[in-house]
VEXDREN-2710 file (C-alpha; in Angstrom, 1 decimal):
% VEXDREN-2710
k/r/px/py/pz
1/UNK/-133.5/-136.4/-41.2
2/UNK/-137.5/-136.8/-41.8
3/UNK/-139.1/-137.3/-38.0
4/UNK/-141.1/-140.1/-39.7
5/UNK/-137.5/-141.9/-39.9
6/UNK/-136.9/-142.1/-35.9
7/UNK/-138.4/-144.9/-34.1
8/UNK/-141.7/-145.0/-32.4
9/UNK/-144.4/-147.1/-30.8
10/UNK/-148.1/-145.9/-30.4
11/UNK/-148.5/-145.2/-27.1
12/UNK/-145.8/-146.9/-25.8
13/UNK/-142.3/-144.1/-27.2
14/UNK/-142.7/-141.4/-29.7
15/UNK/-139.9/-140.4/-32.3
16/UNK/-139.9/-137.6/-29.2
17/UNK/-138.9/-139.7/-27.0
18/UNK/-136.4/-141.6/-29.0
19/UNK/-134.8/-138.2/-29.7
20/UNK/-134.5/-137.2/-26.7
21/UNK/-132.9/-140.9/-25.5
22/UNK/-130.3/-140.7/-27.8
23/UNK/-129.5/-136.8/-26.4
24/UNK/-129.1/-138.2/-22.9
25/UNK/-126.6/-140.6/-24.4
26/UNK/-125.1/-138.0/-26.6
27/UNK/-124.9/-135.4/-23.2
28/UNK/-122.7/-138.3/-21.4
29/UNK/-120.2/-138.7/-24.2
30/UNK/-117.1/-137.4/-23.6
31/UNK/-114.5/-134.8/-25.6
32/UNK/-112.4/-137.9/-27.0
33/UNK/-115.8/-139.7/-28.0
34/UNK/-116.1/-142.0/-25.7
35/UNK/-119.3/-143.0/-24.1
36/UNK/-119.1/-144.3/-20.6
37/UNK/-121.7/-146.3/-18.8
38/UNK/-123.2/-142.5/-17.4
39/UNK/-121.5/-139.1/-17.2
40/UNK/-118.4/-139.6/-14.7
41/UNK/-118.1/-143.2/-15.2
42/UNK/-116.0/-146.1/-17.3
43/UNK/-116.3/-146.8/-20.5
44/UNK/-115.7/-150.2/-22.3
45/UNK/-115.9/-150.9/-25.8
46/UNK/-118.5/-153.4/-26.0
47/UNK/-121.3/-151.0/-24.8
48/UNK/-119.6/-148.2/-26.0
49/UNK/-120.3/-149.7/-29.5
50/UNK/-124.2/-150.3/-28.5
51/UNK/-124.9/-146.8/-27.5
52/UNK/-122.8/-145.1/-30.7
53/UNK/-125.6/-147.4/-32.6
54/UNK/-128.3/-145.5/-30.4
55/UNK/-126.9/-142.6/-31.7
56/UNK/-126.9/-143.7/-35.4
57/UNK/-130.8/-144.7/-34.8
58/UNK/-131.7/-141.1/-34.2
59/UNK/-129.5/-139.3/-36.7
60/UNK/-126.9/-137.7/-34.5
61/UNK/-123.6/-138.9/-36.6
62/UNK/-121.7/-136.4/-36.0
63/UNK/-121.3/-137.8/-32.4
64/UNK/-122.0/-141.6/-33.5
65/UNK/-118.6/-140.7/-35.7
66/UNK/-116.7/-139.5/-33.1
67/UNK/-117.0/-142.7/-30.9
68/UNK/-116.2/-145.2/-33.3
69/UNK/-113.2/-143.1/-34.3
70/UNK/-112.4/-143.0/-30.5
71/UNK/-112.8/-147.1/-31.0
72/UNK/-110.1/-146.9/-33.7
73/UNK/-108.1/-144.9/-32.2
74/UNK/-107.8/-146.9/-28.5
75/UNK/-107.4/-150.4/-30.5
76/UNK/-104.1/-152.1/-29.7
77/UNK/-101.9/-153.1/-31.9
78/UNK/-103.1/-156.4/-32.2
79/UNK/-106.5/-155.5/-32.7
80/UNK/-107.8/-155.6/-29.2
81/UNK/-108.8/-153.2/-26.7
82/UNK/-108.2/-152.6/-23.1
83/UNK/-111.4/-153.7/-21.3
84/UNK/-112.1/-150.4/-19.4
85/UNK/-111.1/-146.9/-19.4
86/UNK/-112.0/-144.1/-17.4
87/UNK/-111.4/-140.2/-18.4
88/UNK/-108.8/-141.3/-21.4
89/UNK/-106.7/-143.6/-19.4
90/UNK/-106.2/-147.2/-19.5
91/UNK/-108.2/-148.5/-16.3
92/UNK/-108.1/-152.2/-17.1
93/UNK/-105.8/-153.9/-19.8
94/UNK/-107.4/-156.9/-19.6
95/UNK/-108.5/-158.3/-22.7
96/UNK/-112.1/-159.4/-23.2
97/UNK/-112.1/-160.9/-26.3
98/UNK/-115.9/-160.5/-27.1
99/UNK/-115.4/-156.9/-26.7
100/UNK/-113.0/-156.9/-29.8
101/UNK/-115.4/-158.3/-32.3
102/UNK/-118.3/-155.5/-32.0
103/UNK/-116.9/-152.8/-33.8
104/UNK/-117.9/-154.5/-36.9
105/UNK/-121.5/-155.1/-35.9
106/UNK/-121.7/-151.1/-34.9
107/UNK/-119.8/-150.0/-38.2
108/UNK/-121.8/-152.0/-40.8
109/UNK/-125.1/-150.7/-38.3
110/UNK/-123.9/-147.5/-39.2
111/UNK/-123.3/-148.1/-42.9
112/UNK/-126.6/-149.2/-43.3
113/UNK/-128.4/-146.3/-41.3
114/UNK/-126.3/-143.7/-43.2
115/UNK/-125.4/-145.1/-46.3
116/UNK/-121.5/-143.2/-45.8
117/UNK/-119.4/-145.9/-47.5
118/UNK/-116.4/-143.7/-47.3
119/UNK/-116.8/-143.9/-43.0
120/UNK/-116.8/-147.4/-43.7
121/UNK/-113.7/-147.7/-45.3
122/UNK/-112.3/-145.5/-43.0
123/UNK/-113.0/-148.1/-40.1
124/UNK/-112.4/-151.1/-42.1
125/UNK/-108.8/-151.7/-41.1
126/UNK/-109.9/-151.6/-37.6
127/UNK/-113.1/-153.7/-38.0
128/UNK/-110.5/-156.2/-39.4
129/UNK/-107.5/-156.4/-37.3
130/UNK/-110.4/-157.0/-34.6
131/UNK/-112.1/-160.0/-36.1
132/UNK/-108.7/-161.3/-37.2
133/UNK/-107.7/-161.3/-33.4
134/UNK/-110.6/-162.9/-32.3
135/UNK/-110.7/-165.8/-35.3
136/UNK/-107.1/-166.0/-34.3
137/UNK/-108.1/-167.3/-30.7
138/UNK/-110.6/-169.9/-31.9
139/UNK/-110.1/-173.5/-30.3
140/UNK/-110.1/-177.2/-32.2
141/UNK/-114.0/-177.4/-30.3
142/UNK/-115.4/-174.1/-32.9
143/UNK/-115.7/-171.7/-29.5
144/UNK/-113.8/-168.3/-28.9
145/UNK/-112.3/-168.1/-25.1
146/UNK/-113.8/-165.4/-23.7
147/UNK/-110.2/-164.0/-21.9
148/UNK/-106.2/-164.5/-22.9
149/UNK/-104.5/-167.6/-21.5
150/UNK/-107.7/-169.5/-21.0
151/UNK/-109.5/-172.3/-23.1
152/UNK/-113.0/-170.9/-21.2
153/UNK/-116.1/-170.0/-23.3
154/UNK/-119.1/-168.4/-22.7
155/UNK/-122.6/-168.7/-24.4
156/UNK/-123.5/-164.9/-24.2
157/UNK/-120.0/-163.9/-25.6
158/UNK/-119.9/-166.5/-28.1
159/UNK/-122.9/-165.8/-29.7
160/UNK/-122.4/-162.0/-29.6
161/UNK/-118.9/-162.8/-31.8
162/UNK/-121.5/-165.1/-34.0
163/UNK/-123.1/-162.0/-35.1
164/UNK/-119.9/-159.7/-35.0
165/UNK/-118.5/-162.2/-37.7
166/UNK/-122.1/-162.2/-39.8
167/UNK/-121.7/-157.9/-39.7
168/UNK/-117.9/-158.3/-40.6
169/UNK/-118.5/-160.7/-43.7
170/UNK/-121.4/-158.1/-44.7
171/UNK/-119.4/-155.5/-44.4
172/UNK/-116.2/-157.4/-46.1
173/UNK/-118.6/-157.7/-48.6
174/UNK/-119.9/-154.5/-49.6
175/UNK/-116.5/-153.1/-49.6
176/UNK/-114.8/-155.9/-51.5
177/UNK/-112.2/-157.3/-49.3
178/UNK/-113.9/-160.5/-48.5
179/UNK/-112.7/-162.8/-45.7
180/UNK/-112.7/-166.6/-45.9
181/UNK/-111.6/-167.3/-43.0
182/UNK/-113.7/-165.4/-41.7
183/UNK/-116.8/-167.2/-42.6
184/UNK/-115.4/-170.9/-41.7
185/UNK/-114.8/-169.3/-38.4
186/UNK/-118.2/-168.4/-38.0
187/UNK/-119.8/-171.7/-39.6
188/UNK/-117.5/-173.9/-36.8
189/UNK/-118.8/-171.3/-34.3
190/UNK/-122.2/-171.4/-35.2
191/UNK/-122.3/-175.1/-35.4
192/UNK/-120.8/-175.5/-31.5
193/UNK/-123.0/-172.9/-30.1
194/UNK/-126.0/-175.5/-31.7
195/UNK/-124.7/-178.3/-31.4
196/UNK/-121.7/-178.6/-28.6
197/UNK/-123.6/-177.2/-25.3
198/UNK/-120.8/-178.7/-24.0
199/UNK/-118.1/-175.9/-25.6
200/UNK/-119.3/-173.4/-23.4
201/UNK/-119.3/-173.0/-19.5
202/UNK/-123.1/-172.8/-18.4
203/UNK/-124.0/-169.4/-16.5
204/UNK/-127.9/-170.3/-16.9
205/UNK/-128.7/-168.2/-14.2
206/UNK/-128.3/-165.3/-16.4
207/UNK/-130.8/-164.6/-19.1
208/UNK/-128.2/-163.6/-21.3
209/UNK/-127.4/-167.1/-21.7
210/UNK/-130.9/-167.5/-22.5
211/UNK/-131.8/-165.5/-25.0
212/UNK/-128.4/-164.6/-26.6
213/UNK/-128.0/-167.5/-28.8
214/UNK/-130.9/-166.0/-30.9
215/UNK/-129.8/-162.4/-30.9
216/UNK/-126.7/-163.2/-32.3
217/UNK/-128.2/-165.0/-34.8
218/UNK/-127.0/-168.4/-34.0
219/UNK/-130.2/-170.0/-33.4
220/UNK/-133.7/-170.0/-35.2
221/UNK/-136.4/-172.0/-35.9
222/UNK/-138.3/-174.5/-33.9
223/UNK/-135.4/-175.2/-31.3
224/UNK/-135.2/-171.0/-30.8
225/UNK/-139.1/-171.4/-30.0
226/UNK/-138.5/-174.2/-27.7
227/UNK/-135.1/-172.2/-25.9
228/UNK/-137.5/-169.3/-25.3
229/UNK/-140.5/-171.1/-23.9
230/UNK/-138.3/-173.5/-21.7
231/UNK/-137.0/-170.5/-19.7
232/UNK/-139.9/-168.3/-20.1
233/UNK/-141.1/-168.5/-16.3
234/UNK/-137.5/-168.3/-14.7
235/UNK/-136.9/-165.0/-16.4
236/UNK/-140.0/-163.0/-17.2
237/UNK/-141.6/-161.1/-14.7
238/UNK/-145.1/-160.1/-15.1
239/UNK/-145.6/-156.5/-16.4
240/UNK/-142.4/-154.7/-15.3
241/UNK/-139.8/-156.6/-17.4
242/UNK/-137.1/-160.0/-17.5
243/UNK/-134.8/-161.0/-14.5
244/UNK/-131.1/-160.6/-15.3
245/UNK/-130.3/-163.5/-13.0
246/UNK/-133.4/-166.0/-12.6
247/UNK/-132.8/-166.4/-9.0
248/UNK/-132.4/-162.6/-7.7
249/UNK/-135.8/-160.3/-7.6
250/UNK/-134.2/-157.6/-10.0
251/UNK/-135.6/-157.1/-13.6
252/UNK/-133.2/-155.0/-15.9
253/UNK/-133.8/-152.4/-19.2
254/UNK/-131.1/-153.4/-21.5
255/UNK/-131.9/-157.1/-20.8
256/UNK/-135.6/-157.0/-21.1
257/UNK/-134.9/-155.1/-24.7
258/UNK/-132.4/-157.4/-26.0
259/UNK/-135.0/-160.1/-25.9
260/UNK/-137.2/-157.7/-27.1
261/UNK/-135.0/-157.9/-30.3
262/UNK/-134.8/-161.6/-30.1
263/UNK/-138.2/-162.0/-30.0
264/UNK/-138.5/-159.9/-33.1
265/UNK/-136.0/-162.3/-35.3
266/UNK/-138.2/-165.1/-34.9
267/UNK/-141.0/-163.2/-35.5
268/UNK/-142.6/-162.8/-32.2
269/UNK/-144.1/-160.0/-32.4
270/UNK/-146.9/-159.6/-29.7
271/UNK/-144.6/-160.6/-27.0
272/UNK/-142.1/-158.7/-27.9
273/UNK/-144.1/-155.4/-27.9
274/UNK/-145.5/-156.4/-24.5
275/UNK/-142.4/-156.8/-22.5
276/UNK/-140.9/-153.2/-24.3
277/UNK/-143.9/-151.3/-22.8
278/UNK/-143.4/-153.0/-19.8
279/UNK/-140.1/-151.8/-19.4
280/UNK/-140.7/-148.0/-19.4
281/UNK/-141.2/-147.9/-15.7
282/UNK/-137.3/-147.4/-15.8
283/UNK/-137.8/-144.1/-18.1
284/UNK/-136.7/-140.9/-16.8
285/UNK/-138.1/-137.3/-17.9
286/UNK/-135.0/-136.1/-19.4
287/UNK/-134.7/-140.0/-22.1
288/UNK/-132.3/-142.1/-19.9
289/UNK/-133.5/-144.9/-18.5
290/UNK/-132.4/-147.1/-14.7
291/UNK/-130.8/-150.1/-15.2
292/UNK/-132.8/-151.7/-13.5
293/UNK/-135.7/-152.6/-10.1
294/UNK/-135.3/-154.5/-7.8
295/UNK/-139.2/-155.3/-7.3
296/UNK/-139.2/-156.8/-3.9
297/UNK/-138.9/-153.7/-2.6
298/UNK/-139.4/-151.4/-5.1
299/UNK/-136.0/-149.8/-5.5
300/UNK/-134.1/-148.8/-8.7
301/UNK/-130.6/-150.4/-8.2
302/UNK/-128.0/-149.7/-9.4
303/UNK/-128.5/-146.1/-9.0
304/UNK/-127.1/-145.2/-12.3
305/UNK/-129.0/-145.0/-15.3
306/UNK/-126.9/-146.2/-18.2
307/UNK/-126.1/-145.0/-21.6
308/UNK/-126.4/-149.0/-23.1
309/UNK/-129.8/-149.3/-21.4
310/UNK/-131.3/-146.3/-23.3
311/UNK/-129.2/-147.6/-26.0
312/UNK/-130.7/-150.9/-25.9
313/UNK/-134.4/-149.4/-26.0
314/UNK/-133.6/-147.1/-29.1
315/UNK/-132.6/-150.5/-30.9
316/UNK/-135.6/-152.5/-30.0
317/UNK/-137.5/-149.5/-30.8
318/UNK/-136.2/-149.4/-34.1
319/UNK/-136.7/-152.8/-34.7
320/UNK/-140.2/-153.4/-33.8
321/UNK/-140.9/-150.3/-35.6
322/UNK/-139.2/-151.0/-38.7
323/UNK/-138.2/-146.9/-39.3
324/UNK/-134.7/-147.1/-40.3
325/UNK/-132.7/-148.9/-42.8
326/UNK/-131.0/-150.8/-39.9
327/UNK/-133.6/-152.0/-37.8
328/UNK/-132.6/-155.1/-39.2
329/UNK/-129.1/-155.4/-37.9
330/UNK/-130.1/-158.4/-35.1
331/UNK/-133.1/-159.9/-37.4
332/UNK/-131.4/-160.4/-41.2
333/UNK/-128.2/-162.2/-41.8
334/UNK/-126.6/-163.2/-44.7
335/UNK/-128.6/-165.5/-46.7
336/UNK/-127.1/-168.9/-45.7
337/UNK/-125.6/-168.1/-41.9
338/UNK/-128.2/-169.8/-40.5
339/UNK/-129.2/-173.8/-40.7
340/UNK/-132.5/-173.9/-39.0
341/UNK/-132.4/-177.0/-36.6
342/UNK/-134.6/-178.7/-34.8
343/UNK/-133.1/-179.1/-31.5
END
């Protein structure tokens, strides 16, 4: 792969330092594939997903393969997976539902940075019996509960499946198995999460309640504009980064670099360079990055620095750099996904 291919920002990450982010995530990945949260610790199939993209970003496929066939291979049989595991056991069998749709957004991520149709194909039938499970669960009001035996939905979730559903209809697509029901799924989704703010229990504390209704694609134009400038203040925290809950004095990586990448689909360029160097006060020497600060007293907490958060800043990396054929995966959606509105 051509070093001019990796991701980088002038004076803010080299291609270097992209590498060597998506080695630390690579050293943490286990025998079966898996990638836990850090070397030693659980792994669950959302963020698994995230950092295998990391690892497609910089060219390592060879271990980007090997998790998403570990993702095939742990789905159940009705397409969903367990929500934790630990070490190749079962740790939780609970089901969260969210976590069953993002297989397709990391396996059409990976089409497009490799071009390997044949991998594709190879993951389809999983990719599928996923989104069929979570379509399956969709309720009268166009919202996906976000747990089994529960009507309960969730902004962040909802909007993640949003995009899940956009990757899975791309992906259905180019491999010529479409999937109608699919795409009316997503439409009555995409219509509640805009329209309904009553379909979805309100955690606005968080800023992934915030800001996730535009990563996922859900929302543009003037009323993603307004969303982001209404909360601005309650999340955004001078030069070191975004709150991940607007009333504690903690700013996190993964979170400050997903709105990085929201800030990039609407085209938001200068803010969202700013708040990606601000983050890298959470870079260590070796590529991994804290979660997080706590900046009241100037203490990194949790004491763990996590495979999704350096997988996080290889994504935004890649998309405000434009380097690899799927920088796009959180800005571009099929051409008529999206009704801008107003609101």
């Amino acid at each position: 792969m051509p070093p001019s291919e990796l991701p980088s920002l002038a004076g803010v990450f080299s291609r270097r330092q992209c590498l060597k982010t998506a080695e630390s995530i690579a050293t943490a990945q286990e025998s079966t594939g898996a990638i836990p949260w850090f070397t030693g610790g659980h792994t669950d199939p959302w963020d698994h997903v995230e950092s295998a993209m990391a690892l497609s970003v910089a060219g390592l496929y060879d271990e980007a393969v090997a998790a998403y066939r570990w993702s095939a291979a742990t789905q159940n049989a009705d397409g969903s997976w367990p929500r934790q595991f630990r070490s190749g056991v079962v740790e939780s069998a609970d089901i969260d539902v969210n976590f069953c749709a993002y297989l397709a957004v990391g396996v059409w991520h990976h089409l497009l940075r490799s071009g390997d149709l044949a991998f594709a194909r190879e993951l389809w039938p999983s990719v599928r019996a996923g989104l069929d499970f979570v379509v399956g669960l969709q309720v009268p009001r166009g919202v996906i509960p976000w747990t089994l035996g529960t009507d309960e939905a969730l902004v962040t979730g909802n909007s993640s499946m949003y995009q899940s559903l956009g990757c899975g209809l791309a992906l259905a697509e180019r491999l010529g198995d479409p999937q109608p029901s699919w795409a009316a799924a997503r439409h009555r989704l995409g219509a509640a999460l805009r329209d309904d703010p009553g379909a979805c229990t309100p955690k606005d504390r968080y800023s992934m309640d915030w800001y996730y209704p535009i990563l996922g694609g859900a929302l543009r134009g003037p009323g993603a504009h307004a969303r982001i400038d209404a909360s601005w203040s309650r999340f955004v925290v001078g030069n070191i980064g975004i709150r991940c809950v607007s009333d504690r004095p903690w700013v996190t990586g993964a979170e400050t670099c997903e709105l990085v990448l929201a800030l990039d689909a609407l085209g938001e360029h200068s803010r969202a360079g700013a708040l990606f160097a601000a983050m890298q006060h959470l870079r260590e020497q070796d590529g991994s990055y804290w979660t997080g600060l706590v900046f009241a007293d100037g203490k990194r907490w949790p004491e763990e620095r996590t495979t999704w958060t350096g997988a996080a800043v290889v994504l935004a990396a890649d998309a405000l750099s434009r380097a690899t054929p799927a920088n796009g995966i959180f800005r571009d959606l099929l051409p008529d996904a999206v009704p801008v509105t107003s609101r």
